[in-house]
C-alpha positions as CSV (number, residue, x, y, z in Angstrom):
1,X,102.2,4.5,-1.5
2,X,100.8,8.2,-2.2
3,X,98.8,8.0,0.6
4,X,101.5,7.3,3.4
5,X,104.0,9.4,1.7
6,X,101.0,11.6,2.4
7,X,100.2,10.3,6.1
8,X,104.0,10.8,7.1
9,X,103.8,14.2,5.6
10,X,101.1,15.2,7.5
11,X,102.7,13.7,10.1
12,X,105.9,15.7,10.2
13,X,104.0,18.9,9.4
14,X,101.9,18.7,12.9
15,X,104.9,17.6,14.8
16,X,106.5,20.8,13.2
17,X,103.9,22.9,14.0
18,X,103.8,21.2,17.9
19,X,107.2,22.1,17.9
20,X,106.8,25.9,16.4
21,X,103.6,26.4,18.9
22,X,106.6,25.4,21.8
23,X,109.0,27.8,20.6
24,X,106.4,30.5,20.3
25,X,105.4,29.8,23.8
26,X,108.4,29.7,25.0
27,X,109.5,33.2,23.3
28,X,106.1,34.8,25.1
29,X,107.1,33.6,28.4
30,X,108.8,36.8,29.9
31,X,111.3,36.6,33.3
32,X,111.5,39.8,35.9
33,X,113.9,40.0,38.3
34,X,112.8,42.4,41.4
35,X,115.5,42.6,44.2
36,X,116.0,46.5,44.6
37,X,114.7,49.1,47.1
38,X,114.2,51.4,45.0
39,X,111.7,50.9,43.1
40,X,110.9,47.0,43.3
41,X,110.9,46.4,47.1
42,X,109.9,48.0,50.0
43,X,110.1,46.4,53.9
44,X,110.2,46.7,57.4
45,X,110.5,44.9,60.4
46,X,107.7,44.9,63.2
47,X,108.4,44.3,66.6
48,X,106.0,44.1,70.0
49,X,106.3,45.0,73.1
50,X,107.7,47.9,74.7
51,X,108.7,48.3,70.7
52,X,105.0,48.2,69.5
53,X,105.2,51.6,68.1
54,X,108.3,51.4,66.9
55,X,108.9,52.0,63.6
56,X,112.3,49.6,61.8
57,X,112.4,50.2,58.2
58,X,116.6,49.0,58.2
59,X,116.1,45.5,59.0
60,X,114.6,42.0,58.3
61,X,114.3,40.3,61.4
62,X,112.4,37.1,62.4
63,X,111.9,35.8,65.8
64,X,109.0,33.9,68.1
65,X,108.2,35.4,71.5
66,X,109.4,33.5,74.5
67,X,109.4,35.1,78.0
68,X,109.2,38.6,76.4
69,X,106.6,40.2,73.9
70,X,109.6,42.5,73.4
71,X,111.3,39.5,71.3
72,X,108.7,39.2,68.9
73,X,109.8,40.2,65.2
74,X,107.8,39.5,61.6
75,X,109.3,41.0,58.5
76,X,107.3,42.7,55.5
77,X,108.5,42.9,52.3
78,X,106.3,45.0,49.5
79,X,107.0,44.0,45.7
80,X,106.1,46.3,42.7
81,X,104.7,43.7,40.9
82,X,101.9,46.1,39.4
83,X,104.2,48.3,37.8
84,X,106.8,45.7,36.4
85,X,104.7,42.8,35.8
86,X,101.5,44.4,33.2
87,X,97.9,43.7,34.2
88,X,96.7,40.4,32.2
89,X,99.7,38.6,32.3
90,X,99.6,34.9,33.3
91,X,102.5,34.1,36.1
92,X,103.1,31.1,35.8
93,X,106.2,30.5,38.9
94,X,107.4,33.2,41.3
95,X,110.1,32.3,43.9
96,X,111.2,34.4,46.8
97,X,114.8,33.8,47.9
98,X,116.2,35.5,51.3
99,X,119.8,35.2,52.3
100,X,120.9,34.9,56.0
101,X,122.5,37.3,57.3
102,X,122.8,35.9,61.2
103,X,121.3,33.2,63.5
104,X,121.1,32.7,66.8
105,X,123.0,29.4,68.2
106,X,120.5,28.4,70.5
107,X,118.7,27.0,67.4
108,X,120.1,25.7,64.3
109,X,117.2,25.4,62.4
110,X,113.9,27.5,62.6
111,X,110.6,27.0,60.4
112,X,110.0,30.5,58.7
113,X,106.0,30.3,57.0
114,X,105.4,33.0,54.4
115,X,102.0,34.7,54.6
116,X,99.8,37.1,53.3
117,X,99.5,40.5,54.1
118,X,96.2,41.4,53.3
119,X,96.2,45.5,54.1
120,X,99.0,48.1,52.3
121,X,100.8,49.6,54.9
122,X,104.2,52.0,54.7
123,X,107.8,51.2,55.2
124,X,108.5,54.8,57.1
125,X,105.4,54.5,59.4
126,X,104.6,50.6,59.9
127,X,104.8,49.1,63.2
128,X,103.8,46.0,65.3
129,X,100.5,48.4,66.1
130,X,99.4,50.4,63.0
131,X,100.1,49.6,59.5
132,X,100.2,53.5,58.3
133,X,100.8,56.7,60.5
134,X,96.7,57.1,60.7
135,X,95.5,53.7,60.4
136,X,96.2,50.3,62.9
137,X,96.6,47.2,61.9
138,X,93.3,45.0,62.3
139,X,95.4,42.4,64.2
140,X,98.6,43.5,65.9
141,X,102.0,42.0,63.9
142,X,99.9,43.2,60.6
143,X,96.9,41.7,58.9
144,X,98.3,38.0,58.2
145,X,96.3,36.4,55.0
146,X,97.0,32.7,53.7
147,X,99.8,31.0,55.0
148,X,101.0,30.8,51.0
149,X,104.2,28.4,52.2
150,X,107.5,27.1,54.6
151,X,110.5,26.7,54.9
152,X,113.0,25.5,57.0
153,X,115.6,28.5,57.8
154,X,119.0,27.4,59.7
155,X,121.5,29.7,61.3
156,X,124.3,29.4,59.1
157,X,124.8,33.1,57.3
158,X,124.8,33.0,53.6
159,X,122.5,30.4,53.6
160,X,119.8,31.0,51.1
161,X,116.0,29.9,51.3
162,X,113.4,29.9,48.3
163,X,109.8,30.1,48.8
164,X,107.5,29.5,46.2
165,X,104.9,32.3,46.2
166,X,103.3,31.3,42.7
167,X,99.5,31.3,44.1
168,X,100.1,34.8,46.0
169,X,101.4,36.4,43.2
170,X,99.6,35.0,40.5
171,X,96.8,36.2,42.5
172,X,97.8,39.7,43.2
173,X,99.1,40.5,39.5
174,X,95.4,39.3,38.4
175,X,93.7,41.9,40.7
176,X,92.1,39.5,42.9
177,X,93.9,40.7,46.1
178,X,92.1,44.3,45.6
179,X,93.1,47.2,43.3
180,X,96.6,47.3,44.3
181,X,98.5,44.5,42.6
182,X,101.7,45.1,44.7
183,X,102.8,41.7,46.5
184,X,102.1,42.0,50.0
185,X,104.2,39.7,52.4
186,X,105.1,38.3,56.3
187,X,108.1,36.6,56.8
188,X,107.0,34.7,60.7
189,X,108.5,32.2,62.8
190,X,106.2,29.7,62.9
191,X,107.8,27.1,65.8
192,X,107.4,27.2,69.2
193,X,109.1,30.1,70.9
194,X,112.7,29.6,72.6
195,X,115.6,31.4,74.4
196,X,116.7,32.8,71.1
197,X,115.0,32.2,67.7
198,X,116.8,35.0,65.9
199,X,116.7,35.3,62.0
200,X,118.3,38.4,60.4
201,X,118.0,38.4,56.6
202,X,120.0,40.9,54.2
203,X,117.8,43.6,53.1
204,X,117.0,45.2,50.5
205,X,119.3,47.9,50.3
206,X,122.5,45.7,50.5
207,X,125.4,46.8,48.0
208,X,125.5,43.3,47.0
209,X,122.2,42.5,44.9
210,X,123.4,38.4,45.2
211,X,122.0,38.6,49.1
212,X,119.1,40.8,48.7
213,X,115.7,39.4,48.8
214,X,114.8,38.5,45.2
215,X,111.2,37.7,44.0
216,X,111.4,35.9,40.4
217,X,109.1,36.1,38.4
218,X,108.2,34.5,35.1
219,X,105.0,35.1,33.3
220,X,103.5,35.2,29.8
221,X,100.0,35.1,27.8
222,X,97.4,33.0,28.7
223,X,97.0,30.4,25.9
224,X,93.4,29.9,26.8
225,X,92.2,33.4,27.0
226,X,93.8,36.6,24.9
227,X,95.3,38.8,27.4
228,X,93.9,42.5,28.2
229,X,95.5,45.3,25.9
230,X,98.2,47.5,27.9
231,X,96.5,50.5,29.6
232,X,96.5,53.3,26.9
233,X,97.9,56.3,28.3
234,X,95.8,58.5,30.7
235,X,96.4,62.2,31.0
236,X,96.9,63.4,34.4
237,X,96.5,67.2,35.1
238,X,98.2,68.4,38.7
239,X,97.7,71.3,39.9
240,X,99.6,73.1,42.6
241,X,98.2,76.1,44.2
242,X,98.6,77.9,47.7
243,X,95.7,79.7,48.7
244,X,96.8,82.1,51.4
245,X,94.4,81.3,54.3
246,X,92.2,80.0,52.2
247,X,91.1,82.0,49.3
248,X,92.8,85.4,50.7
249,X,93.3,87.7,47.0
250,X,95.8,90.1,46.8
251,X,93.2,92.8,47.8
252,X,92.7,91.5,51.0
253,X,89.5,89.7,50.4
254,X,88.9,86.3,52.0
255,X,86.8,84.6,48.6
256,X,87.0,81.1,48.2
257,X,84.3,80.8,45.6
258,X,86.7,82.9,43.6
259,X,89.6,81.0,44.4
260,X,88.3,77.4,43.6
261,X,85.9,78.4,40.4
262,X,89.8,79.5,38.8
263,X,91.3,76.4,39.9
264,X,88.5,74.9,38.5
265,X,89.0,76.6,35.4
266,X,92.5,74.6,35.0
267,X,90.5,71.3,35.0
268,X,93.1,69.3,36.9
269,X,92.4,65.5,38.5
270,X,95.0,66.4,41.3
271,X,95.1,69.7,43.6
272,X,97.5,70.4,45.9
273,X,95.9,73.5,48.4
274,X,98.3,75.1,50.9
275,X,97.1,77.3,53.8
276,X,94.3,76.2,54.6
277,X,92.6,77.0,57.2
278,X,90.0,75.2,59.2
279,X,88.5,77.0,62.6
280,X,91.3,79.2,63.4
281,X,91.8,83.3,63.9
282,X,91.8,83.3,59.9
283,X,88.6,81.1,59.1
284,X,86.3,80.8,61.5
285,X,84.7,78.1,59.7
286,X,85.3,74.5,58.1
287,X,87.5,75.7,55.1
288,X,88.1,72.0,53.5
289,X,84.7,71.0,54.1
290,X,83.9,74.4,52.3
291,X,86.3,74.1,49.6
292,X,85.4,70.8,48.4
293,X,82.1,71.4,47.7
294,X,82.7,74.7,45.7
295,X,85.1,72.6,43.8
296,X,82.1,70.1,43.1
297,X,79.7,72.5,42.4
298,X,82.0,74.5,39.7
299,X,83.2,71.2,38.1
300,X,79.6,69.5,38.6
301,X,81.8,66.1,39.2
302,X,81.9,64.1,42.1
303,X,85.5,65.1,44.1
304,X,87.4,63.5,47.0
305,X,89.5,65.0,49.5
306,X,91.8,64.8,52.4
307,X,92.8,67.4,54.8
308,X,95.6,67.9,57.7
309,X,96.8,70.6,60.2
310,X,100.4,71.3,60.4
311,X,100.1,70.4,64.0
312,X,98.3,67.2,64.3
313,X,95.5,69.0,65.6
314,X,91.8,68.8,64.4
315,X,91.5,72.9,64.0
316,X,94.2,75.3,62.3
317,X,96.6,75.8,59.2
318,X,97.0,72.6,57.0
319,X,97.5,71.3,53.7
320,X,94.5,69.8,51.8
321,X,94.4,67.4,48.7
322,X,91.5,67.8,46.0
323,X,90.9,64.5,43.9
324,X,88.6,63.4,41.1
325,X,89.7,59.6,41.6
326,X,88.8,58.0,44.4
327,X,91.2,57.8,47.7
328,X,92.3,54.2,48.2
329,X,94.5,55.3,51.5
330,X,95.9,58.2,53.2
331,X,98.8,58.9,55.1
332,X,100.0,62.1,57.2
333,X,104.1,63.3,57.8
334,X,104.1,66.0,60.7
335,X,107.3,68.4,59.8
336,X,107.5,70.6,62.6
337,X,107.4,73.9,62.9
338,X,103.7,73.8,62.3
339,X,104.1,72.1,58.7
340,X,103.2,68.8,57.2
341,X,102.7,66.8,54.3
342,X,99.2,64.7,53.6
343,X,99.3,62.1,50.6
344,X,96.6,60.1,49.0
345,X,96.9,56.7,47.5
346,X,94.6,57.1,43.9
347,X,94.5,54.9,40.6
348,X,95.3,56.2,37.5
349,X,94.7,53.7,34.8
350,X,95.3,51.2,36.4
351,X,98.5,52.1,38.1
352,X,99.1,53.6,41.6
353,X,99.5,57.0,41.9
354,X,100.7,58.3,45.5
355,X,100.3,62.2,45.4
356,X,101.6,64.4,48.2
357,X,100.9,67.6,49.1
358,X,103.3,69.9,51.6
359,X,104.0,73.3,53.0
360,X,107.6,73.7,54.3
361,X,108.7,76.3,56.8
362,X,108.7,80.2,55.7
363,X,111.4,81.8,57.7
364,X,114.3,79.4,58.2
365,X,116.6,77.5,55.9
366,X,117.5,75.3,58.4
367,X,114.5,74.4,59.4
368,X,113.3,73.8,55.5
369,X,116.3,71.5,55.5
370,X,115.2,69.6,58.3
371,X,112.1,69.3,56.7
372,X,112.5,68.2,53.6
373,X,115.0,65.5,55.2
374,X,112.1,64.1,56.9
375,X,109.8,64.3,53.4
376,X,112.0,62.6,51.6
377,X,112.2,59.7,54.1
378,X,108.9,59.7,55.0
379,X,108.6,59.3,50.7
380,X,110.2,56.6,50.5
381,X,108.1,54.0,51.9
382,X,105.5,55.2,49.6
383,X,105.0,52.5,46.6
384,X,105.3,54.6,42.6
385,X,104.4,56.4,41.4
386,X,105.2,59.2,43.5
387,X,104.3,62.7,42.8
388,X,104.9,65.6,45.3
389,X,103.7,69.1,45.1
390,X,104.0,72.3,47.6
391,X,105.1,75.6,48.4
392,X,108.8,74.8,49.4
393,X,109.4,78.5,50.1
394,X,112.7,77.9,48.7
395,X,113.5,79.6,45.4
396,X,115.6,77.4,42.3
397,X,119.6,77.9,43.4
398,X,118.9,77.3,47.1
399,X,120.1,74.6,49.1
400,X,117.2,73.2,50.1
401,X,115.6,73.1,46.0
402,X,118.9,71.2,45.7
403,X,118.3,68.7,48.4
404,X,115.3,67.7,46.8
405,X,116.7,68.0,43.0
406,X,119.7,65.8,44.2
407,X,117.0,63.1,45.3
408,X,114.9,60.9,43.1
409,X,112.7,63.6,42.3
410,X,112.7,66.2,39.3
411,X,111.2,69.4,39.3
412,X,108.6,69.3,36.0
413,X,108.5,72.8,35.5
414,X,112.6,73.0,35.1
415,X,112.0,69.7,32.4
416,X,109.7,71.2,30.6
417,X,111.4,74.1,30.1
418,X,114.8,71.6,29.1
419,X,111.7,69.8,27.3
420,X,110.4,72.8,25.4
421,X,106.9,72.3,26.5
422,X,107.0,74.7,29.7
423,X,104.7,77.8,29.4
424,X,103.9,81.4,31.2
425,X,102.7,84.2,30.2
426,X,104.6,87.3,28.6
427,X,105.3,89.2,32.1
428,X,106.4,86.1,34.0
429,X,108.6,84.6,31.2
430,X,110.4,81.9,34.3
431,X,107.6,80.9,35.6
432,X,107.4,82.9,38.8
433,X,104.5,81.6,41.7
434,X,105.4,84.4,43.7
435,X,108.3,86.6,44.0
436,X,110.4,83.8,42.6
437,X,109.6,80.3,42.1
438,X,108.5,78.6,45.8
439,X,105.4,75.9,44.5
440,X,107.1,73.0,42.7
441,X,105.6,69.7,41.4
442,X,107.7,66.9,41.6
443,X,107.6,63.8,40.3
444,X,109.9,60.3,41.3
445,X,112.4,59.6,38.2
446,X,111.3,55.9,39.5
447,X,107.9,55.9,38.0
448,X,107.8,53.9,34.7
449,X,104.3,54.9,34.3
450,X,104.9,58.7,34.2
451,X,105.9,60.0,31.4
452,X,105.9,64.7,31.9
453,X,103.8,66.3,29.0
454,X,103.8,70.2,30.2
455,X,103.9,72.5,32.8
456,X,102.2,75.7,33.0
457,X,102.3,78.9,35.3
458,X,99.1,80.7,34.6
459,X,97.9,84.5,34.9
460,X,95.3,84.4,37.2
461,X,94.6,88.6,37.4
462,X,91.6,89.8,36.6
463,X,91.0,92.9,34.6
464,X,91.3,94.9,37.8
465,X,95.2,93.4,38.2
466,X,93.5,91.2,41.2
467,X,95.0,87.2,41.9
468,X,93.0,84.9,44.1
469,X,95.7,84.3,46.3
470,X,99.3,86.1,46.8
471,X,100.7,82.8,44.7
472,X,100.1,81.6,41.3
473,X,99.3,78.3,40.5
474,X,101.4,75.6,38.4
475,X,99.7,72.7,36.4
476,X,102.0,69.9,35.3
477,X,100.3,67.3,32.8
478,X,101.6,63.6,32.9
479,X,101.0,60.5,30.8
480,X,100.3,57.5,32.4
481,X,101.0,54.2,30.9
């Protein structure tokens, strides 16, 4: 009798602990909801044809080619599924639901496959052609992977189709799809073309979440094998300079050893350079090519860079990007009036990190305006975190610093001081770069993984009173998580 009172004990203390294992299962399994443009979804439309270097980042269109290349539309939607879902995590169902929006009649029912995209690319410069601004597409209509699944779509708006895209995104939060884990995908029309195959889906940025495209996403910890820790936060130093011409000091001297072994000095990961120049009537010489190595030989670390004229052009005045980590893309924004802004795709830590660096117009509000209009557009098809740093020749007050402080970026050097960690020097007690404040670093309030430590505005005179440029460089330190 002892022994089955025993038995059905054990018994009911395994099928309790079966049951407690559930719940704790259950309890781990964690459900993410990504359906807004900014910051969980990017997208774009590409069309061919006489529209192959179009860019249409408003619309989700679908549609095979008949008589025309012209008609031939694939749409690409970009989830931040490496910022919201953490590295190590085991996905265990992901579903992407689309609403209609319009069909045509000519077809009541289309098959719509959802593929791959194996290559990043950027919402503001993609086309049927080139993926970024600089760099084409391997195939035109954008580097199609796997077919992953699908569906059949009809015409009817409001009609709502689910694809399960499990395998891709179990895939890409793992790390197997690369270092980015950001879901890449095509929406494409795979039937045979007709007179009118036409599939508009709501976008992204509709006021109504209920029709915008909406990846779900459930994960948890692998039962089998303990998950990675969290990154551990990663100081990031950024460090915004102009150089004026290059290494021009305030006592006219052209020195860019002495500019660089100061900035060196500051130990930052990121460096934003202004004005510099490469082969023109102030440097008669390769200035990036130049400054890159004095950076390498006064750090004795191994540096990356990126370099671009205001122009376009291969010789003149441009804006130049220093970094320690390694440069996963790059992307160029021409601004007119001789200006532009150059970015670089890094990793910090595990997280991406897209850091731009931009010179906006001297001698024209208007034109500063215009500019930082385009910037902020060009931004946005960047993936977070964002960081953007420059001489905006605008000082705090002005209409164009409130353009940008009215966007999704803050200034740092304003948060620290709200912060209390914001720091000068006894003469300069605001934080002065010039005159007034004109280099700024900003950074996207959308970026989870940045979290502003300090900002600094150093004294860079020597003991004769001498800078290494007419500006004076700002250092803002993050945390990334």
């Amino acid at each position: 009798m002892r022994m089955l009172v025993s038995r059905v004990c054990t018994r009911a203390l395994l099928t309790m602990a079966a049951v407690s294992a559930s719940v704790l299962a259950a309890s781990a399994q964690t459900t993410v909801i990504l359906n807004d443009s900014r910051p969980d979804v990017v997208y774009a439309t590409l069309r061919a044809g006489a529209y192959a270097d179009s860019n249409l980042p408003t619309v989700l269109t679908t549609r095979a080619a008949d008589t025309s290349a012209n008609n031939h539309r694939r749409a690409l939607l970009k989830f931040d599924t490496q910022n919201r879902i953490p590295a190590g995590s085991s996905v265990t169902s992901a579903l992407l639901t689309v609403t209609v929006k319009s069909g045509s009649t000519a077809d009541t029912t289309r098959t719509i496959g959802a593929y791959q995209v194996t290559t990043s690319w950027a919402e503001a410069e993609t086309t049927w052609n080139r993926r970024r601004t600089a760099s084409g597409w391997m195939s035109g209509g954008g580097d199609l992977g796997t077919l992953i699944t699908k569906q059949v779509v009809s015409n009817a708006a409001g009609t709502k189709v689910t694809f399960d895209v499990t395998s891709l995104v179990k895939a890409a939060v793992a790390g197997k799809l690369g270092s980015s884990r950001y879901t890449r995908l095509a929406l494409v029309d795979v039937d045979s073309a007709t007179t009118d195959s036409t599939r508009n889906f709501y976008t992204p940025d509709d006021a109504n979440s209920a029709l915008r495209p909406t990846l779900k996403v459930v994960y948890g910890t692998s039962t089998s094998t303990p998950a990675p820790p969290a990154p551990s936060a990663t100081t990031l130093r950024v460090l915004q300079w102009n150089s004026q011409h290059g290494g021009v000091g305030t006592d006219g001297v052209l020195d860019p050893a002495r500019f660089i072994k100061k900035a060196a000095s500051f130990k930052p990961d990121l460096f934003s350079i202004n004005e510099v120049e490469r082969f023109d009537s102030y440097a008669n010489y390769d200035a990036p090519v130049k400054l890159h190595a004095l950076m390498e030989q006064y750090t004795n670390q191994k540096w990356y860079y990126k370099f671009a004229t205001g122009a376009g052009a291969a010789n003149g005045r441009g804006n130049m990007i220093l970094s320690r980590f390694p440069i996963i893309a790059s992307g160029v924004d021409l601004l007119n009036w001789n200006d532009s802004a150059v970015n670089v795709t890094v990793d910090v830590n595990g997280r991406t990190v897209n850091f731009t660096s931009t010179h906006l117009y001297y001698n024209s509000t208007s034109a500063r305006l215009t500019q930082a209009a385009d910037l902020l557009a060009w931004e946005t098809g960047l993936a977070e975190s964002r960081i953007v740093a420059g001489d905006f020749n605008a000082a705090p007050g002005s209409t164009e610093y409130a353009a940008m402080s009215k966007s999704p970026y803050i200034d740092s050097w304003a948060q620290a001081q709200s912060n209390g960690t914001a720091t000068a020097y006894a003469d300069n007690p605001t934080g002065k770069t010039r005159n007034t404040r004109l280099d700024y670093i900003y950074y996207s309030k959308y970026a989870p993984a940045l979290k502003l430590v300090s900002s600094q505005v150093f004294d860079v005179r020597d003991a004769n009173g001498v800078m290494p440029s007419d500006h004076r460089p700002v250092l803002s330190i993050f945390s990334v998580k």
